[in-house]
C-alpha positions as CSV (number, residue, x, y, z in Angstrom):
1,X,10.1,-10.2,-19.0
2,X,8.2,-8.1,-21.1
3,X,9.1,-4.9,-22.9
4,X,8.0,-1.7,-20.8
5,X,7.3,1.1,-22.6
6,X,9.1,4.6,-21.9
7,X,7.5,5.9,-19.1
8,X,7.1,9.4,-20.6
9,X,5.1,7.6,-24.0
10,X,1.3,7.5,-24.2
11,X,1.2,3.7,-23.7
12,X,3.7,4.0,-20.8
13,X,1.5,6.7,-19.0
14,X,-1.4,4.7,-19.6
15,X,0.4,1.5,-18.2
16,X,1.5,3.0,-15.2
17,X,-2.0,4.6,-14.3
18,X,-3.6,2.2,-11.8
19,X,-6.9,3.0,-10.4
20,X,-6.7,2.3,-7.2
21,X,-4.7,0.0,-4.6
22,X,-5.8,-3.6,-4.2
23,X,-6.1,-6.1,-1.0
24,X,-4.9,-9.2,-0.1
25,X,-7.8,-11.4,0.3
26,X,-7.0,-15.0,1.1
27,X,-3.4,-16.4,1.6
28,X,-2.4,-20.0,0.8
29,X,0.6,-22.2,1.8
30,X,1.1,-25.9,0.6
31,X,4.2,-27.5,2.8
32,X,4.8,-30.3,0.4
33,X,3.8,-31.5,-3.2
34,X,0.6,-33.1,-3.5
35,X,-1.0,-32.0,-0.3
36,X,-3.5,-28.9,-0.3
37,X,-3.4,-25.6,0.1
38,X,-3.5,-24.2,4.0
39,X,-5.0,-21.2,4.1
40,X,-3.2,-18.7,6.1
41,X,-3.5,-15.0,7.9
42,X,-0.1,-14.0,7.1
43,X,2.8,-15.1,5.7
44,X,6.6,-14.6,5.6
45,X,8.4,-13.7,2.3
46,X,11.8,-14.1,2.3
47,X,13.9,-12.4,0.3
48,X,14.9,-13.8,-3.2
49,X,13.1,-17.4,-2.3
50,X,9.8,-17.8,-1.4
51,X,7.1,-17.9,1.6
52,X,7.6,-19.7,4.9
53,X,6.1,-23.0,5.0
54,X,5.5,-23.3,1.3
55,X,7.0,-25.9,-0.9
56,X,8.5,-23.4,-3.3
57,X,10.8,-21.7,-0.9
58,X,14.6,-21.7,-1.8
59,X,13.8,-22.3,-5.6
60,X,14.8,-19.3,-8.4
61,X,13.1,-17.0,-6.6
62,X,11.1,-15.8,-9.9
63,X,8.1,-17.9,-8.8
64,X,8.7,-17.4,-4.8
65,X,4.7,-16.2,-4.9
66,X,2.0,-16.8,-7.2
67,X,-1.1,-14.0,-6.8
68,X,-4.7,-15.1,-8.7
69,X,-7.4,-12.1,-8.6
70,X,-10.5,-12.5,-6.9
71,X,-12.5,-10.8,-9.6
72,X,-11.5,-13.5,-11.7
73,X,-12.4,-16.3,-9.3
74,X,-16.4,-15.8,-10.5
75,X,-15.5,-16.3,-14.1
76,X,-13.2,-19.2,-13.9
77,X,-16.3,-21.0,-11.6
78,X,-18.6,-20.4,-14.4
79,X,-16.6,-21.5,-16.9
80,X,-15.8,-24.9,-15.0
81,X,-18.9,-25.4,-14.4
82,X,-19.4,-24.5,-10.9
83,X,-21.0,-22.0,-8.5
84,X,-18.3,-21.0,-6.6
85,X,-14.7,-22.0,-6.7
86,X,-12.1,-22.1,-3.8
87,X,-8.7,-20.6,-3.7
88,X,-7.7,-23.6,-2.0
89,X,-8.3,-26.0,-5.4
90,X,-6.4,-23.4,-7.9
91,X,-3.2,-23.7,-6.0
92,X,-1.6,-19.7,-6.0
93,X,-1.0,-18.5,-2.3
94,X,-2.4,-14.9,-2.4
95,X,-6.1,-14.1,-3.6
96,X,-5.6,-9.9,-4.6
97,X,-8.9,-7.9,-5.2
98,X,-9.2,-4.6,-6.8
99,X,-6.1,-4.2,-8.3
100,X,-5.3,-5.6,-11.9
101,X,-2.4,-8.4,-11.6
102,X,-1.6,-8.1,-15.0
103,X,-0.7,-4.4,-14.8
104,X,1.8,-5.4,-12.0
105,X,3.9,-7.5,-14.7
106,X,6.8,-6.7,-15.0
107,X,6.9,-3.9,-12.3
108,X,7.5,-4.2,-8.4
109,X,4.7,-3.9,-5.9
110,X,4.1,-4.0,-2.4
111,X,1.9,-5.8,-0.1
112,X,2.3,-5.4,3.8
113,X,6.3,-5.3,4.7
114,X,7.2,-7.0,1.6
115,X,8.1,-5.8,-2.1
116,X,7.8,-8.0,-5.1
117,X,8.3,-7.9,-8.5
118,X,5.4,-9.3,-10.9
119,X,8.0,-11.8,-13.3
120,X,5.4,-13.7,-15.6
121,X,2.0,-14.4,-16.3
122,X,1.1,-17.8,-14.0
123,X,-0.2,-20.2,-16.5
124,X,-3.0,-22.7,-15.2
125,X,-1.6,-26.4,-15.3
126,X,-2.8,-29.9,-16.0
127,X,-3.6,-30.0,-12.4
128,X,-6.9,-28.2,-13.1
129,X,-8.5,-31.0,-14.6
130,X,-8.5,-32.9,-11.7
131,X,-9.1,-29.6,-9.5
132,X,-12.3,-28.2,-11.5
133,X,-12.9,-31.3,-14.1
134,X,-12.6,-31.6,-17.6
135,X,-12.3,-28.0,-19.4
136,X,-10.9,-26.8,-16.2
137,X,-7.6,-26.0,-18.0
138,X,-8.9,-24.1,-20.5
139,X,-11.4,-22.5,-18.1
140,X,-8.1,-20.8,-16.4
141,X,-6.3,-20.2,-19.3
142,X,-5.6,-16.3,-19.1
143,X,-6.7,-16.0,-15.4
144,X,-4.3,-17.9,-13.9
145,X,-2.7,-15.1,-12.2
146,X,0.9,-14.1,-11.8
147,X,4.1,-15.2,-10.6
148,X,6.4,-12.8,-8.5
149,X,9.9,-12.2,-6.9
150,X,10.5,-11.4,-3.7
151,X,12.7,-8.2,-3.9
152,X,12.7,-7.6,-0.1
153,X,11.1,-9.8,2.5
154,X,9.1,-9.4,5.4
155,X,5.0,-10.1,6.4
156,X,2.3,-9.6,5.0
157,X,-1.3,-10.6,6.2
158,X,-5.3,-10.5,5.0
159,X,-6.2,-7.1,4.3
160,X,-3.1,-5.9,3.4
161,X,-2.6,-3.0,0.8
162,X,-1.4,-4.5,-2.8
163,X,-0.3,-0.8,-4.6
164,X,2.6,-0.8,-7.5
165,X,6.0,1.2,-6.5
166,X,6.5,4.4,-8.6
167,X,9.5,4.6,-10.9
């Protein structure tokens, strides 16, 4: 994980200032490798593993949910190629608007019952090609989102709150 600055330095307030709370827009589970995304209302996060019905539960826990932002969904269509591009073809389970992912690296957040922690940036793979054609790697590449521990399970559901946790 990343360095975070001193809380009390310039950088550190400015990292910590968030301008407003974001919302859970789509939700995405895939049972099994290989098979699609099922979009969902709500999901289960369990605690240290991963979401209910998705293929990544019970793995390290620091990639038990992937979050994309639905600002950048627009830009990675455009950059494919296309007019529009589905949450369903770019594989993370949670769609977040109005809140910058990035700035939730590295701290913990909360969305409906359920606190995570942002671990890494989550890298677009070779899957992409297929999913948005050639280029479609490189279309992602710095708006593939973020991956995220579960700290403390519970639901969460479409129109949920996304807001960081204070220090």
């Amino acid at each position: 994980m990343p360095a975070i600055p001193p809380p009390g330095s310039a950088l550190g307030r400015l990292m910590a200032t968030l301008p407003r709370a974001g919302r859970v827009e789509w939700i995405g589970l895939r049972p099994k490798r290989d098979v699609p995304m099922a979009p969902a209302d709500a999901a289960e996060a369990k605690t240290g593993k991963g979401l209910v019905g998705d293929r990544y539960t019970g793995g390290s826990g620091k990639r038990g949910v992937t979050l994309i932002q639905a600002e950048h969904l627009p830009a990675i269509a455009a950059l494919s190629g296309h007019d529009s591009v589905s949450p369903v073809l770019l594989r993370r389970n949670v769609v977040v608007s109005g809140i910058p992912l990035i700035a939730l690296k590295g701290r913990r957040f909360r969305i409906g019952d359920v606190i995570l922690e942002g671990t890494d940036s989550c890298d677009p793979c070779s899957r992409m090609e297929e999913a948005l054609g050639p280029g479609g790697f490189n279309a992602m590449r710095n708006m593939g989102g973020l991956c995220a521990r579960i700290v403390e399970g519970g639901m969460f559901r479409i129109g949920d709150a996304v807001s960081a946790i204070e220090d």
